[in-house]
PADO-801312 format. One record per residue (C-alpha): residue in one letter; residue number from 1; x, y, z. Coordinates in nm, 2 decimals, decimal comma. Layout:
BEGIN
+------+-----+--------+--------+--------+
| rest |  nr |     xx |     yy |     zz |
+------+-----+--------+--------+--------+
|    A | NUM |      X |      Y |      Z |
...
+------+-----+--------+--------+--------+
end
This chain:
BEGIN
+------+-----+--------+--------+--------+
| rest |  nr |     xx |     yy |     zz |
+------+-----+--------+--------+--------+
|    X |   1 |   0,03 |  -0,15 |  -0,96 |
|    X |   2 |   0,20 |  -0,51 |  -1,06 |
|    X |   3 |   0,56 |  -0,44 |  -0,99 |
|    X |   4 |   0,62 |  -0,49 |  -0,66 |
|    X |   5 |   0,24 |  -0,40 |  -0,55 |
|    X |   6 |   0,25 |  -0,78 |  -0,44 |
|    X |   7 |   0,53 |  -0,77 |  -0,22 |
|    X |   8 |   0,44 |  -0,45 |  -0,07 |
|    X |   9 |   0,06 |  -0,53 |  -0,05 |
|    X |  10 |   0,14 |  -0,84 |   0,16 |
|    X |  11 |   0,37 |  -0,69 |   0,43 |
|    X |  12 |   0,27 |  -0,31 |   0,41 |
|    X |  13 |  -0,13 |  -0,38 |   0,38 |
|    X |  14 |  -0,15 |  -0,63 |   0,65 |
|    X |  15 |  -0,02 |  -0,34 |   0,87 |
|    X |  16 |  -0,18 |  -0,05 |   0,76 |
|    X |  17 |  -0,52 |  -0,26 |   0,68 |
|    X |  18 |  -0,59 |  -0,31 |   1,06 |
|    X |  19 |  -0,53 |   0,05 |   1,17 |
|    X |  20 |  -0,73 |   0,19 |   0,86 |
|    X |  21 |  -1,01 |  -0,01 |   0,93 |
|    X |  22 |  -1,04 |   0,09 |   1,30 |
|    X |  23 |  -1,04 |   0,41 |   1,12 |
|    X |  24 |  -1,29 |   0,36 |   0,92 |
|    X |  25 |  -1,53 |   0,21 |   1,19 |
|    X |  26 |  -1,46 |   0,44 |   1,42 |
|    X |  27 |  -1,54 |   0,71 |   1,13 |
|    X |  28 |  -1,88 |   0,56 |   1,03 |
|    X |  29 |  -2,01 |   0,49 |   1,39 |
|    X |  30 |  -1,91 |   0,88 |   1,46 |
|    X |  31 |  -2,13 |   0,98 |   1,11 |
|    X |  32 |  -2,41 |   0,75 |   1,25 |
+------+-----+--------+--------+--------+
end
């Protein structure tokens, strides 16, 4: 984390935020 994590967070966690939080839901509905 620091070098880099900024540049990397910004284009690479926009991405995989969306598809890992559809995950996520999809996970906790499923458990519920």
């Amino acid at each position: 984390m620091g070098k880099g994590d900024k540049g990397q967070s910004v284009g690479w966690g926009q991405k995989s935020n969306q598809p890992k939080d559809i995950v996520r839901i999809n996970y906790l509905i499923e458990k519920s």
